[in-house]
N, C-alpha and C positions, 0 to 999 in steps of 0.2 A: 474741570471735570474730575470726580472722585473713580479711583477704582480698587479702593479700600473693601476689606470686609462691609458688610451691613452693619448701619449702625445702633446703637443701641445706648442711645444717650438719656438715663433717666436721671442722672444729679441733676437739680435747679442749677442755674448760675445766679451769682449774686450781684446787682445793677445800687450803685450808689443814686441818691435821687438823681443829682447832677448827670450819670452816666446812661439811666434813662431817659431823660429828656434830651439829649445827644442824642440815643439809640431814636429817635423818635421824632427827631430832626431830618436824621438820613431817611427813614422809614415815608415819612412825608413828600421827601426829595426825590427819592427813587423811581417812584413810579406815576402814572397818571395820578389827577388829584382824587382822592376818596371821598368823594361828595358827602356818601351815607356815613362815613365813619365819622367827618369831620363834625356833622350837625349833631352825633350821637355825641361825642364829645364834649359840646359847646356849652352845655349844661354843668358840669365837674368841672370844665377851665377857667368860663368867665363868667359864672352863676346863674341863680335860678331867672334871674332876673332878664338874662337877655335873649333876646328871639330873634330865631334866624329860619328864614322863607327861602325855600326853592323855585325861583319861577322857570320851569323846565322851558317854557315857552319861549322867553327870552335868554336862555340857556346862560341864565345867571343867579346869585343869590342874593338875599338882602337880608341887614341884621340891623337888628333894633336894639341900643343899648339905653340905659333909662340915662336922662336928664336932666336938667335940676329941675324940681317940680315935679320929680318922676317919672315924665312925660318920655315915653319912646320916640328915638327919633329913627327913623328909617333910610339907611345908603347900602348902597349896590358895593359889591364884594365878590373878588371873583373867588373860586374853590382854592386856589393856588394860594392866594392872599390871605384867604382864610385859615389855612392851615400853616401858615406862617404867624399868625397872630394866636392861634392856640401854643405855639411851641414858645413865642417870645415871650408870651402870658406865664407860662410857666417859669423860663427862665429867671423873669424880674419878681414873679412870686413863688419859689417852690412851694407843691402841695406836701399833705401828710405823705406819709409811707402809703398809708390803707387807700387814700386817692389815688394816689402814684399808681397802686398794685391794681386798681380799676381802670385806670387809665391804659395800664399795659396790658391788660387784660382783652380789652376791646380792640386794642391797635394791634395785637402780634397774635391774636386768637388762642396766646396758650394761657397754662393756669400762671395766674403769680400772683403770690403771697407778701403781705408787710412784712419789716422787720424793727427791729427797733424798737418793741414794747415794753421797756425797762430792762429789759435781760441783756444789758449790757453790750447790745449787739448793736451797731453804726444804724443808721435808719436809712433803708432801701426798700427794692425789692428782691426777692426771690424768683426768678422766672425760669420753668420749666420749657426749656427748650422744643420740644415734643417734636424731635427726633427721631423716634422708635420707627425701626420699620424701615430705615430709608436707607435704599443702594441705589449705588449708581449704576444706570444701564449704558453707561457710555455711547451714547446717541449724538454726544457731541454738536448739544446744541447750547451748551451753554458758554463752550469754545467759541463757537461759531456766530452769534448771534448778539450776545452781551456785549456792551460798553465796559469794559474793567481799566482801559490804559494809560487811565491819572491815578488807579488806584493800587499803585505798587510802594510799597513803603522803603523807605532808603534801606532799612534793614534788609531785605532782600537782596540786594545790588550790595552791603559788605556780604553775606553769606555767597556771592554769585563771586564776588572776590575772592574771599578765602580759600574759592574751591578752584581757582583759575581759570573760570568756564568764560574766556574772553568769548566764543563764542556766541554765548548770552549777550554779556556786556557790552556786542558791539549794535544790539538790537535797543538799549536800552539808552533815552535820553534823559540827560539829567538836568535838575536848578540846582545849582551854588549858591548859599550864600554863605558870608566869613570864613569861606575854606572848608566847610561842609556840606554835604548833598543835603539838601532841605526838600526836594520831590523830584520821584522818576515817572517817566511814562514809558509804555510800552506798545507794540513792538516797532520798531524803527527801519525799514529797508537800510542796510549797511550802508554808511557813502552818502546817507541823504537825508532830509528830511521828511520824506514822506513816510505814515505809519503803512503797515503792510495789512491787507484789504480784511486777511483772515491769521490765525493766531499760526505761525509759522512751524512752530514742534507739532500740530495735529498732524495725525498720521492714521490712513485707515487702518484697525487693528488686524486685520489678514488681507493685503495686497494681493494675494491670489483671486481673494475671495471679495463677490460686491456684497457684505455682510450688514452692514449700515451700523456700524460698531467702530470705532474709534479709541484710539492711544495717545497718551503722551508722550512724546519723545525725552523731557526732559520730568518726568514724574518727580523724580529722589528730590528736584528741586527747585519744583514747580513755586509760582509766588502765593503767599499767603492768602490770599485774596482766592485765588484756585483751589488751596486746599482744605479753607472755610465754606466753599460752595456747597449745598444752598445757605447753610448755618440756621434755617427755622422750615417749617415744615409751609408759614405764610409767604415766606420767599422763594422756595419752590412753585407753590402755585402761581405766584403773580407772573415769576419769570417761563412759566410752560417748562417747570425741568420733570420730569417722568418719574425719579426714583422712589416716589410713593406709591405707584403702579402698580397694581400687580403682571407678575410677567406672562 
């Protein structure tokens, strides 16, 4: 949960091919499968050439790739599979820049532009985060609601060091490997293993009052993962966060 100014993010970020098809990996992963985005797709990943059928009936897909002779052959695929095979597609073959920037166009709904056309610039894309506009109404439901507690990065956990917050630290379970934290999860009931049902620093933000507004108790040093929330204008909507809202 942000409780930052409004923001107002109009620089692109700059996505190396490789760091879009990552970005596009998770994108996939995160939420139910995108049936309509993945079929839009299927044309720009694995050519003109292959057809892919929704049979809503059998609440399945099927995709015809050509074989030798030409000939389409037709097997059942589910949405999930599907969209694993457009992202592994891409891996084993990265596209141009201008495909890429099509690609992320369709999957993250903002603008994004090539780069790399001689001008001695790396070949990516450019993606316009489309930000503008967006506070948090601290509704606290993205505390509340969201799966976040594999996604804490070691880096957090030394910054939670540095700053002596055992407090934190005793909520936070870590993997070792070679004598380094290699992944944390969060939040941990002290003394046990079981995680705790709801994010333990939410605090309603007037106690007196039933406002239905929310705080973080540990804001200044809240995990990265929280203070990148929503980070795209498509990830707010998919996750029901409000800060696009008008109030």
């Amino acid at each position: 949960m942000r409780t930052e100014a409004p923001v107002d993010e109009k620089e692109p970020v700059f996505l190396s091919i490789a760091e879009a098809i990552s970005a596009l990996r998770i994108d996939f992963g995160q939420y139910a499968p995108q049936v309509s985005l993945f079929m839009d797709l299927c044309p720009l990943v694995l050519g003109p050439d292959v057809r892919i059928v929704n049979d809503s009936r059998a609440n399945s897909l099927w995709i015809a790739t050509p074989g030798r002779g030409h000939v389409n052959r037709m097997r059942r695929i589910s949405p999930r599979d599907l969209g694993r095979l457009l992202v592994d597609t891409l891996a084993k073959s990265p596209p141009a820049a201008r495909v890429m920037a099509e690609i992320c166009r369709r999957t993250f709904l903002v603008h994004a532009a090539p780069s790399g056309h001689g001008s001695g610039e790396k070949p990516g894309v450019w993606v316009h985060m489309d930000m503008e506009g967006f506070e948090c109404r601290q509704c606290g439901r993205c505390c509340r609601e969201l799966d976040y507690r594999h996604e804490i990065l070691p880096l957090d956990y030394e910054n939670w060091m540095a700053l002596g917050r055992d407090d934190i630290l005793e909520r936070v379970a870590t993997v070792i490997r070679g004598g380094r934290i290699n992944a944390c999860s969060v939040w941990v009931e002290p003394g046990t293993r079981r995680f705790s049902e709801v994010c333990p620093w939410l605090a309603p933000a007037d106690p007196k009052k039933n406002s239905g507004r929310w705080r973080c108790r540990i804001h200044e040093c809240k995990p990265d993962i929280c203070k990148q929330y929503p980070g795209t204008r498509k990830h707010a909507r998919m996750t029901g966060c409000i800060g696009f809202d008008r109030p």
